[in-house]
Backbone and ligand atoms as CSV (ligand in chain L), in Angstrom:
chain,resi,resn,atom,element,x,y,z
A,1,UNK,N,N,0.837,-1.166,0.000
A,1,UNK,CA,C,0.000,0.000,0.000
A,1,UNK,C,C,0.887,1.235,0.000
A,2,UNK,N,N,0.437,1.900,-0.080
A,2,UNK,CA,C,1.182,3.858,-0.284
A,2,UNK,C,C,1.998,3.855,0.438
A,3,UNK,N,N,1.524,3.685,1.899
A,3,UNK,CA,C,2.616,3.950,3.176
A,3,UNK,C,C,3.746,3.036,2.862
A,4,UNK,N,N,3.532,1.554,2.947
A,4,UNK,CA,C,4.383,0.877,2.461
A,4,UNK,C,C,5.757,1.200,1.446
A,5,UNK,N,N,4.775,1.696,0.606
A,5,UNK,CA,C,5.845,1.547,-0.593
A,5,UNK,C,C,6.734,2.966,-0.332
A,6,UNK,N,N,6.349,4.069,0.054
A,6,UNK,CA,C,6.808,4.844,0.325
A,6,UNK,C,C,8.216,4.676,1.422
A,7,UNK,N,N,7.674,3.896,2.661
A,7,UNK,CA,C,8.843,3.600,3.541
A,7,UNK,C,C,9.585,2.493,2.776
A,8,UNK,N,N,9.187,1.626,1.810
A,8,UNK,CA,C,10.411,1.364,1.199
A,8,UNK,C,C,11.541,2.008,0.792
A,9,UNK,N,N,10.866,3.148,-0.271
A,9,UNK,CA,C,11.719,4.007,-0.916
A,9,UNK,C,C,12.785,4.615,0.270
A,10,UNK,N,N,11.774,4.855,0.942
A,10,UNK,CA,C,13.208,5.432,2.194
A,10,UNK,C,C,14.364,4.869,2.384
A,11,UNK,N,N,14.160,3.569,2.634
A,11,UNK,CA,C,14.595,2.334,3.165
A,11,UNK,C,C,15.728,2.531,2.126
A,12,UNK,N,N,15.658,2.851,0.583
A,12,UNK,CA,C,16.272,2.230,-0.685
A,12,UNK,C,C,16.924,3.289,-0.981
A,13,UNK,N,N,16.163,4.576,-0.366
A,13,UNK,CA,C,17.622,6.000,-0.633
A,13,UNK,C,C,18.628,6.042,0.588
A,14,UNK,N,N,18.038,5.133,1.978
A,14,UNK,CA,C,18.831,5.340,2.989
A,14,UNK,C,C,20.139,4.072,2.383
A,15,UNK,N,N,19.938,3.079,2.059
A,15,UNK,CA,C,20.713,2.122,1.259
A,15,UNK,C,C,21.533,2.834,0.252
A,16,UNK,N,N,21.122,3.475,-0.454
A,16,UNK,CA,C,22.118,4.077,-1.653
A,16,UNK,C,C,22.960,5.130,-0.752
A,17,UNK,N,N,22.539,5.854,0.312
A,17,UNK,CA,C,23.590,6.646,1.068
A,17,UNK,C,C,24.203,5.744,1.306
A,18,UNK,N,N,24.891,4.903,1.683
A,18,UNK,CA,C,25.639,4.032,1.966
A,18,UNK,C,C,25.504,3.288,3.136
A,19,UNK,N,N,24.144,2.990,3.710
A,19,UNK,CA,C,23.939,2.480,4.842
A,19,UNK,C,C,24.209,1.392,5.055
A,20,UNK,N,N,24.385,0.615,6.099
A,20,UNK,CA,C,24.913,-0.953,6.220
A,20,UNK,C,C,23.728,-1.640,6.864
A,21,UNK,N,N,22.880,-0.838,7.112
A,21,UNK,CA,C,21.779,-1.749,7.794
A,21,UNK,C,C,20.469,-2.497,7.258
A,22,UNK,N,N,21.576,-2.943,5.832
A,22,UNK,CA,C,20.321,-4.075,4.871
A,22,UNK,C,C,19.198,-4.417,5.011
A,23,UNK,N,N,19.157,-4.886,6.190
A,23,UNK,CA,C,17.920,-5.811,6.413
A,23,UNK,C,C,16.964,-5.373,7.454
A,24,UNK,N,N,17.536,-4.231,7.526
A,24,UNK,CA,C,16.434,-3.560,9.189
A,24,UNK,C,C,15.180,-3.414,8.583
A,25,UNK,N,N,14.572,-2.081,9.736
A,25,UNK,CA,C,13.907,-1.351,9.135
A,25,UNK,C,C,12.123,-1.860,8.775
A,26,UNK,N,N,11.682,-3.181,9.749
A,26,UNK,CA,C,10.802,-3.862,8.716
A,26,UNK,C,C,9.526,-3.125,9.657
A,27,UNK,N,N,8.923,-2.508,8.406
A,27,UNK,CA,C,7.694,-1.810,9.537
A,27,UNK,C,C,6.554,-2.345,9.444
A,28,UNK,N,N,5.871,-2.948,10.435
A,28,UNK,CA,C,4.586,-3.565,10.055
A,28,UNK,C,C,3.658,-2.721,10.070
A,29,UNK,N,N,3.439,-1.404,10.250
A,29,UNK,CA,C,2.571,-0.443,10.474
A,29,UNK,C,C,1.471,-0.544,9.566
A,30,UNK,N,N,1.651,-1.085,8.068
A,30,UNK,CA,C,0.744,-1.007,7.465
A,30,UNK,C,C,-0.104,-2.444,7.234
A,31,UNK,N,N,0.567,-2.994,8.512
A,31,UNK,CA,C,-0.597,-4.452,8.586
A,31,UNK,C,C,-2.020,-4.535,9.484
A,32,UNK,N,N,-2.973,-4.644,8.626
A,32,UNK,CA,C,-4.226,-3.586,8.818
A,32,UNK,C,C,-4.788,-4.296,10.264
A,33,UNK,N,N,-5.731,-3.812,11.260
A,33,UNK,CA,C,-6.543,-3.998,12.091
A,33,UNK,C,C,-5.553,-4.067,13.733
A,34,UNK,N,N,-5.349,-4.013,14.627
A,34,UNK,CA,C,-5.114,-4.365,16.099
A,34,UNK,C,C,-4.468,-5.696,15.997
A,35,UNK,N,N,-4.592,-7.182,15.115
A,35,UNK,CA,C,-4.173,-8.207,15.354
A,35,UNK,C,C,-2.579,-7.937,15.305
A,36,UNK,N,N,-1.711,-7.604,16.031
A,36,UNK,CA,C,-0.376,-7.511,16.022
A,36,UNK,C,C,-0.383,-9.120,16.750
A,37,UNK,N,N,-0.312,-10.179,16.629
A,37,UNK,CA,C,-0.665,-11.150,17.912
A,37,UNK,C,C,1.346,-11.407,17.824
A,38,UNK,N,N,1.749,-11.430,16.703
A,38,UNK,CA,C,3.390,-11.772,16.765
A,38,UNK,C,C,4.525,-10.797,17.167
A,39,UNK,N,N,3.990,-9.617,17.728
A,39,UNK,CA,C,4.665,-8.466,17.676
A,39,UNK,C,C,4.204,-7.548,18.951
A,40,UNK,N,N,3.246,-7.823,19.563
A,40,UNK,CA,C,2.885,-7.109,20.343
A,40,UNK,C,C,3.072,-5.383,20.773
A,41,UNK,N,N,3.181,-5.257,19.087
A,41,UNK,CA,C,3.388,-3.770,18.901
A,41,UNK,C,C,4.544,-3.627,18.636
A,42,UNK,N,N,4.441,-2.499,18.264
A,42,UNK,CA,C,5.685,-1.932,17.475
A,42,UNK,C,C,6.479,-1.307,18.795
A,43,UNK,N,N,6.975,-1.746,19.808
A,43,UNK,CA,C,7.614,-1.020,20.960
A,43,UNK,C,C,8.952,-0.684,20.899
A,44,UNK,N,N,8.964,0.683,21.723
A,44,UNK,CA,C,10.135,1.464,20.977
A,44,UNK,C,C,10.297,2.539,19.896
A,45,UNK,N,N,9.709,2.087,19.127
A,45,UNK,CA,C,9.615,2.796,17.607
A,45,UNK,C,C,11.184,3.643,17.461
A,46,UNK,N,N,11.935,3.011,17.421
A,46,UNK,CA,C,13.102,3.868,17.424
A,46,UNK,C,C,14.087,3.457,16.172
A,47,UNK,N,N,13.081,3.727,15.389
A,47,UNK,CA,C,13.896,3.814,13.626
A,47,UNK,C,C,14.027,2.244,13.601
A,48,UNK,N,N,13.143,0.834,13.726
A,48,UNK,CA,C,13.243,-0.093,14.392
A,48,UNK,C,C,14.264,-0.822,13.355
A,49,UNK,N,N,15.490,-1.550,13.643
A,49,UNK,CA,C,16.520,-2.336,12.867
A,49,UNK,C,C,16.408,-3.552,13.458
A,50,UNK,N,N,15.509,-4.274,13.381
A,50,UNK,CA,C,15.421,-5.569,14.101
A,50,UNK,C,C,15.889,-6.892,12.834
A,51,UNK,N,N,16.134,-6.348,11.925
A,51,UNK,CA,C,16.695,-7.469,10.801
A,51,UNK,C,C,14.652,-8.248,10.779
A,52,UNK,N,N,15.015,-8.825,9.659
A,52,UNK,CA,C,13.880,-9.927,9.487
A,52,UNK,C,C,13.933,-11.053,9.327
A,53,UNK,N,N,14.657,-11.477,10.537
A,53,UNK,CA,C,15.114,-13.538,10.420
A,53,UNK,C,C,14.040,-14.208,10.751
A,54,UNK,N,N,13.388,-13.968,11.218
A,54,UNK,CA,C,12.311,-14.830,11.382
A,54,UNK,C,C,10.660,-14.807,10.775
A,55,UNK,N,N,10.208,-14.291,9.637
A,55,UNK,CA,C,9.154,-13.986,9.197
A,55,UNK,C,C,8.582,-15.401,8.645
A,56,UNK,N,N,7.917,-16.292,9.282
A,56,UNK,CA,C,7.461,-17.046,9.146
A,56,UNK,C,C,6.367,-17.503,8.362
A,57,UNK,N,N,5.400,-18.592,8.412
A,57,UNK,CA,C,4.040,-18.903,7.732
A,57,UNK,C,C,3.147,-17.959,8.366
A,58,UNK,N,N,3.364,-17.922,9.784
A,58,UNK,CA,C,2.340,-17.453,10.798
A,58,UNK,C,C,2.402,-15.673,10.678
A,59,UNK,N,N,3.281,-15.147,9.961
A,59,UNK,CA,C,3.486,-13.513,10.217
A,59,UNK,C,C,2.871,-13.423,8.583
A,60,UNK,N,N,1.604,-13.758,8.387
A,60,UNK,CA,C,0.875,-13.116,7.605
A,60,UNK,C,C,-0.286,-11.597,7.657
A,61,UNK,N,N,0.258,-11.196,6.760
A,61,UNK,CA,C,-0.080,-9.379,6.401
A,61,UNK,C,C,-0.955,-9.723,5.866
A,62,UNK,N,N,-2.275,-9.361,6.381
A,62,UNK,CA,C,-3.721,-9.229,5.925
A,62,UNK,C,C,-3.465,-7.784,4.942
A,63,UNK,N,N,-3.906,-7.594,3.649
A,63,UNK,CA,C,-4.075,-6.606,2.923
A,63,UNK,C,C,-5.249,-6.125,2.408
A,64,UNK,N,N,-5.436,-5.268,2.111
A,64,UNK,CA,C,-6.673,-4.589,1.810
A,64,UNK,C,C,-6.900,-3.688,0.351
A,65,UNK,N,N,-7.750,-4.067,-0.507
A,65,UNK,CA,C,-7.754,-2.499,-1.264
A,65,UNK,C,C,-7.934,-4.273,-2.816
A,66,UNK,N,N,-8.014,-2.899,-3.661
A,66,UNK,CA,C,-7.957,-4.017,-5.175
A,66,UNK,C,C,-7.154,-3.956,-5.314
A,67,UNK,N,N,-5.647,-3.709,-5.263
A,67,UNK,CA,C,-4.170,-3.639,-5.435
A,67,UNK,C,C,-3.347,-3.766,-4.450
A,68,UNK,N,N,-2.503,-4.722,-3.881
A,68,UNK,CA,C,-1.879,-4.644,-2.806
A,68,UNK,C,C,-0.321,-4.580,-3.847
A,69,UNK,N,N,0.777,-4.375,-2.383
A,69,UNK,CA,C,2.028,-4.124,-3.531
A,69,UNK,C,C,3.074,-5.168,-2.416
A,70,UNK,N,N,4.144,-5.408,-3.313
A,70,UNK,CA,C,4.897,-6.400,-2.357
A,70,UNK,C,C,6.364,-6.129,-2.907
A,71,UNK,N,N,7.159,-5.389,-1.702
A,71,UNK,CA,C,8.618,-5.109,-2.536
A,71,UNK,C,C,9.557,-6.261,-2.337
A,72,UNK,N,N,10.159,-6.331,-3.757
A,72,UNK,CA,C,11.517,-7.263,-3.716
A,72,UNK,C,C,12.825,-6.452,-3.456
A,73,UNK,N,N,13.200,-7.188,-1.935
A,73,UNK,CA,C,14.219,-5.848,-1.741
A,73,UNK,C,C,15.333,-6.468,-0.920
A,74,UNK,N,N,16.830,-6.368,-1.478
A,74,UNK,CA,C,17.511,-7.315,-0.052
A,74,UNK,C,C,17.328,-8.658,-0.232
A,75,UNK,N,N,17.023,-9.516,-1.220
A,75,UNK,CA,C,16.250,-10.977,-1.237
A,75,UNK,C,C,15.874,-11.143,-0.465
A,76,UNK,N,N,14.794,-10.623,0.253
A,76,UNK,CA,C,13.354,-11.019,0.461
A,76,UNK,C,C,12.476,-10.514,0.023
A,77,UNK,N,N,11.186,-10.815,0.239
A,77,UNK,CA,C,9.519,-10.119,-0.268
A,77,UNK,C,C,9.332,-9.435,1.075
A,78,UNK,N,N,8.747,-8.365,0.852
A,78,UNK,CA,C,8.103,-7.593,2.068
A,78,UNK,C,C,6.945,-6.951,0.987
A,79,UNK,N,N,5.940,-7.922,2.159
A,79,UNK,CA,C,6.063,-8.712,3.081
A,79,UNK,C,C,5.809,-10.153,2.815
A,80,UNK,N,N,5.984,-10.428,3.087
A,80,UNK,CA,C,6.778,-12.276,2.465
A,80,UNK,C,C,5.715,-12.695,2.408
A,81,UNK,N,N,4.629,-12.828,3.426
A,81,UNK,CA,C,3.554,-13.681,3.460
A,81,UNK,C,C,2.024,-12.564,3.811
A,82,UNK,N,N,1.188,-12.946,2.530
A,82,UNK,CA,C,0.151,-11.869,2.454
A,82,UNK,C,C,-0.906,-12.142,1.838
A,83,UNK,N,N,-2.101,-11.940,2.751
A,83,UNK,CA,C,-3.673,-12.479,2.681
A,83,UNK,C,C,-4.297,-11.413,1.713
A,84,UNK,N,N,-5.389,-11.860,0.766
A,84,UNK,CA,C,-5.716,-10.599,-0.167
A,84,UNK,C,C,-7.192,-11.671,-0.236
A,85,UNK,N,N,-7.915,-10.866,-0.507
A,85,UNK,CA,C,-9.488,-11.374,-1.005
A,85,UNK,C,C,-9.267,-11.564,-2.696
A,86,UNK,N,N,-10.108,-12.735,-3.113
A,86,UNK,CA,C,-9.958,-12.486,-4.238
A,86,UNK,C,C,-9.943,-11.710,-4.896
A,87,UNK,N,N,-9.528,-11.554,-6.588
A,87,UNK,CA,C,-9.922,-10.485,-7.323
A,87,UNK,C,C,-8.667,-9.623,-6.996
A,88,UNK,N,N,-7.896,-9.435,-6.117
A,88,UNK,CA,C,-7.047,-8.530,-5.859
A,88,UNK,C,C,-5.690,-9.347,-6.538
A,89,UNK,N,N,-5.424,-7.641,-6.923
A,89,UNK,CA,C,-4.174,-7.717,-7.844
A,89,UNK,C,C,-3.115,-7.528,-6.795
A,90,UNK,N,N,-2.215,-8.075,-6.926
A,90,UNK,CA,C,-0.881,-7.782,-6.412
A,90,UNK,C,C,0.362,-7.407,-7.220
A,91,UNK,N,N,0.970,-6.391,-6.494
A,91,UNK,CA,C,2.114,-6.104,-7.330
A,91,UNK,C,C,3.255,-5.866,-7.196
A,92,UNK,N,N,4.452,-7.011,-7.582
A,92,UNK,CA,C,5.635,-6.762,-7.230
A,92,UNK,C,C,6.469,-5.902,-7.556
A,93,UNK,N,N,7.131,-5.436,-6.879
A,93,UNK,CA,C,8.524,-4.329,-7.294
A,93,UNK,C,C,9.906,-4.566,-7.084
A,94,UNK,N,N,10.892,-4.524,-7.726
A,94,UNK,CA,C,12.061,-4.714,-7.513
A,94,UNK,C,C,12.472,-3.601,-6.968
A,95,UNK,N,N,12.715,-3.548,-5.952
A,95,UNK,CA,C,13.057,-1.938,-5.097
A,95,UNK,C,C,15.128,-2.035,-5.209
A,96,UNK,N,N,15.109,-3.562,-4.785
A,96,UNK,CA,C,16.738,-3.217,-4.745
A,96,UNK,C,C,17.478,-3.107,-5.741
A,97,UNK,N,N,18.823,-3.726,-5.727
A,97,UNK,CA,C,20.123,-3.736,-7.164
A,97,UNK,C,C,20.059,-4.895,-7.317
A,98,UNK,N,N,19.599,-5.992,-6.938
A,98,UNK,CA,C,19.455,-7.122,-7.513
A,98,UNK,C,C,18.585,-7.958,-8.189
A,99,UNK,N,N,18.632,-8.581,-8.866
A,99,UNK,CA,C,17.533,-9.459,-10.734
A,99,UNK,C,C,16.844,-10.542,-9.692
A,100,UNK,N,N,15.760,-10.269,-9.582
A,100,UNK,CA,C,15.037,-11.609,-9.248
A,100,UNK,C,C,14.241,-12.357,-10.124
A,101,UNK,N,N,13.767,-13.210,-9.299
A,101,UNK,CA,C,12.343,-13.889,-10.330
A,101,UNK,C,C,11.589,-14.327,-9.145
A,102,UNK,N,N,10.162,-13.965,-10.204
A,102,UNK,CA,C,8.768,-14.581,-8.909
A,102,UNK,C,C,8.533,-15.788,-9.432
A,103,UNK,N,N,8.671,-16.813,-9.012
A,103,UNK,CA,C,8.178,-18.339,-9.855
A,103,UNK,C,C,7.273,-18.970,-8.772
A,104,UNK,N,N,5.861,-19.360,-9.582
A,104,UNK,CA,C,4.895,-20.358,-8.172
A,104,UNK,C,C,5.618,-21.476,-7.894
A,105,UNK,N,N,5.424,-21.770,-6.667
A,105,UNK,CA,C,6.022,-23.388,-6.317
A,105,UNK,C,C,5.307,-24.665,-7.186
A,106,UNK,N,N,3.941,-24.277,-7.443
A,106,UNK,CA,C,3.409,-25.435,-8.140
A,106,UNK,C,C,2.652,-24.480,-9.473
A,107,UNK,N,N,3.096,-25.294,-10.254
A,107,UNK,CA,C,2.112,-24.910,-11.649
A,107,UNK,C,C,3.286,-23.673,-12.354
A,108,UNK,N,N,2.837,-23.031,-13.342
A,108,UNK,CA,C,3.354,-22.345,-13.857
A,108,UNK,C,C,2.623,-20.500,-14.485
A,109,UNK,N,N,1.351,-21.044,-14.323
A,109,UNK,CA,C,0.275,-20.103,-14.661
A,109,UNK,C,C,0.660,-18.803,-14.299
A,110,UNK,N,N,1.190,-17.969,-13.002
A,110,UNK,CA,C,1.511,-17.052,-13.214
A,110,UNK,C,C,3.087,-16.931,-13.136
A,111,UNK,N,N,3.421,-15.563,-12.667
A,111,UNK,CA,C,5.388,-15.059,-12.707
A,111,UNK,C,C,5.918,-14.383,-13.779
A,112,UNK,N,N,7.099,-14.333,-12.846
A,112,UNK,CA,C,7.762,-13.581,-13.980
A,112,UNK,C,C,9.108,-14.038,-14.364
A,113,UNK,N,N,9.900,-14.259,-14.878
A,113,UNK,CA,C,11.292,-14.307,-15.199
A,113,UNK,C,C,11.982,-13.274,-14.782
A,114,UNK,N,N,13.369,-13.823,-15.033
A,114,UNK,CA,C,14.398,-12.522,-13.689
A,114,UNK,C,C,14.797,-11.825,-15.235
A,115,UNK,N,N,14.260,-12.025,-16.455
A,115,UNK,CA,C,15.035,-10.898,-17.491
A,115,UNK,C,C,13.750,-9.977,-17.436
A,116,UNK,N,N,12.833,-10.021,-16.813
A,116,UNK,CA,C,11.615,-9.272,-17.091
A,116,UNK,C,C,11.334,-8.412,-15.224
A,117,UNK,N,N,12.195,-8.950,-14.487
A,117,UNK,CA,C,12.079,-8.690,-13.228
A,117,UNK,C,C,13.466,-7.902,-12.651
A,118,UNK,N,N,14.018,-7.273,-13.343
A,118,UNK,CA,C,15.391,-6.343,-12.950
A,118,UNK,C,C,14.953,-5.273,-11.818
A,119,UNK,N,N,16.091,-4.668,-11.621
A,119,UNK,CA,C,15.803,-3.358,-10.005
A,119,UNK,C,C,14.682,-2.655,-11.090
A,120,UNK,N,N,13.982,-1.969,-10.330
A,120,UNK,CA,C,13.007,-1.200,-10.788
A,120,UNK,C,C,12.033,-1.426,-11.216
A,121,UNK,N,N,12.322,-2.992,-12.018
A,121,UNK,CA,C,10.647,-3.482,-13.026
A,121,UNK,C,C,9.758,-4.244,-11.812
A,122,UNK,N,N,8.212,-4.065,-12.335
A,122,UNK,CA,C,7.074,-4.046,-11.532
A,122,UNK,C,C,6.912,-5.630,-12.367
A,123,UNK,N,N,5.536,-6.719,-11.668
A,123,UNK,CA,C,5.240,-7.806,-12.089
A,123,UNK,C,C,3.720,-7.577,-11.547
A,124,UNK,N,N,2.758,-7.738,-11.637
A,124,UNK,CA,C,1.340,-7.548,-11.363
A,124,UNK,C,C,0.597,-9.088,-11.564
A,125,UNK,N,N,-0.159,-9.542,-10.680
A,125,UNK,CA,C,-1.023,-10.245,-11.148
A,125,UNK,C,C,-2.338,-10.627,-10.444
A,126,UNK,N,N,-3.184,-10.786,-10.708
A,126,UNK,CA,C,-4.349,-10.402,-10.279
A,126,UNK,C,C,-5.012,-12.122,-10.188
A,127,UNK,N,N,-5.259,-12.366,-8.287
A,127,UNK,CA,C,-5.688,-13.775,-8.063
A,127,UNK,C,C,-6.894,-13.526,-7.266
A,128,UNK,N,N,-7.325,-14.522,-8.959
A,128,UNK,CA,C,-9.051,-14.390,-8.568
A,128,UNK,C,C,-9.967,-15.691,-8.037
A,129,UNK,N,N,-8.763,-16.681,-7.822
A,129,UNK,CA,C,-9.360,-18.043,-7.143
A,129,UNK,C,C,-8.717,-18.309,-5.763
A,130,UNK,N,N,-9.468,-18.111,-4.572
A,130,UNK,CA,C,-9.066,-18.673,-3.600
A,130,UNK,C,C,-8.036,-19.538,-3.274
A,131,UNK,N,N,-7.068,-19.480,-2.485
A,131,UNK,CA,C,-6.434,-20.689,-2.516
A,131,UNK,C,C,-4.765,-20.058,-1.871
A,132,UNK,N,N,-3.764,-20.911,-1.450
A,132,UNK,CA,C,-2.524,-20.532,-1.205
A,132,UNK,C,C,-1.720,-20.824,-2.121
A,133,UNK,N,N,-1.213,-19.553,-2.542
A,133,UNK,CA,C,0.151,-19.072,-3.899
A,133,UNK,C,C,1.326,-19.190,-3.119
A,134,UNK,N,N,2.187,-20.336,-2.654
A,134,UNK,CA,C,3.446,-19.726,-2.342
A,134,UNK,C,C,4.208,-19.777,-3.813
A,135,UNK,N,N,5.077,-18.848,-3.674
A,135,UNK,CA,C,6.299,-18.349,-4.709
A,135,UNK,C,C,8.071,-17.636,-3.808
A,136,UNK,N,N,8.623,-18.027,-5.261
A,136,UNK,CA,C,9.437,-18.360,-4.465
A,136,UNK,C,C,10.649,-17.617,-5.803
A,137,UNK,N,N,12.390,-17.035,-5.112
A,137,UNK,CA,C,12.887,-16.005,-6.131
A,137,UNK,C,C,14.129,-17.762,-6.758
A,138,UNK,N,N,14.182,-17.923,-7.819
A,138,UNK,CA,C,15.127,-19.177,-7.851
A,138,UNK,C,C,16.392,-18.816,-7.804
A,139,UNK,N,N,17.013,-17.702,-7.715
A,139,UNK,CA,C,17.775,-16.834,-7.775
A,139,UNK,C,C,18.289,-16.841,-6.271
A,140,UNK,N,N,17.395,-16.588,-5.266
A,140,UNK,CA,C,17.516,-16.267,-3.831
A,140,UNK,C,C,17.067,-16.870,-2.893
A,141,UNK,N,N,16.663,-18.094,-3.660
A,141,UNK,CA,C,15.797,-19.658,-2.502
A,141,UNK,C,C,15.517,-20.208,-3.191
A,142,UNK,N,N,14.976,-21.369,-2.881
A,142,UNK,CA,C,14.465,-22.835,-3.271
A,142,UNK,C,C,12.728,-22.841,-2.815
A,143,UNK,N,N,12.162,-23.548,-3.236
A,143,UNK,CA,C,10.638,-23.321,-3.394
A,143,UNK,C,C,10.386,-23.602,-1.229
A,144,UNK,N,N,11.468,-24.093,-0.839
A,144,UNK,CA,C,11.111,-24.169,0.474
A,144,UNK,C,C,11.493,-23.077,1.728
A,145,UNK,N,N,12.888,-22.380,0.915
A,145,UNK,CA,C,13.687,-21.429,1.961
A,145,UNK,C,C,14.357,-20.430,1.014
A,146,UNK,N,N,14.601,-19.967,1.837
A,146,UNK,CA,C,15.359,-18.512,1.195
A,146,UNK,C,C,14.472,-17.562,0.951
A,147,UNK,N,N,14.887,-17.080,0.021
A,147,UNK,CA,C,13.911,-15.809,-0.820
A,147,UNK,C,C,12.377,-16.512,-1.324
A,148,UNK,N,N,11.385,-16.544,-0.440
A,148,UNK,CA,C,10.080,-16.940,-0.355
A,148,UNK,C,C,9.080,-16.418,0.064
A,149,UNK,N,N,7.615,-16.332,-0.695
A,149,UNK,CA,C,6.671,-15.551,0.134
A,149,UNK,C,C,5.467,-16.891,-0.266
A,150,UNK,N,N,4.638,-16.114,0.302
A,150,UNK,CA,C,3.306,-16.726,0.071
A,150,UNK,C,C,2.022,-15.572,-0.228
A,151,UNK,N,N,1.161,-16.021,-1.037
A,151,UNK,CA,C,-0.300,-14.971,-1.001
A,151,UNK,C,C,-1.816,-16.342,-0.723
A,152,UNK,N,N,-2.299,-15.370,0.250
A,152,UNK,CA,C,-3.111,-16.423,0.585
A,152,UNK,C,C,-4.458,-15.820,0.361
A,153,UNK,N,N,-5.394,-16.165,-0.466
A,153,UNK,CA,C,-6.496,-15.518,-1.363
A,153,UNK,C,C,-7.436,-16.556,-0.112
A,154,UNK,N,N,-8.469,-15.475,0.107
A,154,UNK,CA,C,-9.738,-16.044,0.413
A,154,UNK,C,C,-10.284,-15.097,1.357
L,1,CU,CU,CU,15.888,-12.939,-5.603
């Protein structure tokens, strides 16, 4: 969403200043409703650099809206794992300096290739059947670890 993508960009000019703190920075602020149940808030709020080693099955980002957005940044997805109602489009961005690819774990129907997925290029696709999409970068993980997200329609 806006906020999101916006504190990416931050995230990606504070990186081009020459920052070393890759992987901080992960703000859940724009994960919608009170259910923080894995986080028990954002405490502190102090420019938070907590790295993101542990973003699991269970740290799913409920999203909202007909367009949700999901940056590729650092090899990972932020946010890695993300609930959308059908019909909603999602859309990836390559925020960092590195070529990914979105590939589903099963089937082939949607994605993108990493010559079509460079820093900057967007991938969109719009899931209109219920069901769990994990995907995965082949570049930056294996369909089980590494560079992996999931979208979970319903
Ligand atoms: Cu990658």
């Amino acid at each position: 969403m806006i906020r999101r993508r916006a504190a990416a960009v931050a995230l990606a000019v504070l990186l081009a200043a020459g920052g070393a703190a890759a992987c901080g920075g992960d703000e859940d602020t724009s994960a919608e409703g009170g259910e923080s149940s894995d986080d028990g808030g954002l405490s502190g709020g102090s420019d938070g650099d907590e790295g993101e080693g542990d973003e699991g099955p269970d740290d799913l980002v409920v999203l909202e809206g007909s367009e949700v957005a999901v940056e590729s940044l650092d090899n990972t997805f932020r946010a890695q794992n993300i609930q959308v109602a059908p019909g909603t489009t999602v859309t990836w961005t390559n925020e960092g300096r590195n070529e990914h690819d979105v590939l589903p774990v099963e089937g082939d129907d949607w994605g993108v290739e990493v010559e079509d997925f460079q820093p900057g290029d967007v991938f969109e696709h719009t899931f209109d059947e219920p069901g769990v999409y994990d995907y995965y970068c082949s570049i930056h993980g294996t369909t089980t670890a590494g560079m992996v997200g999931s979208v979970v329609v319903e």
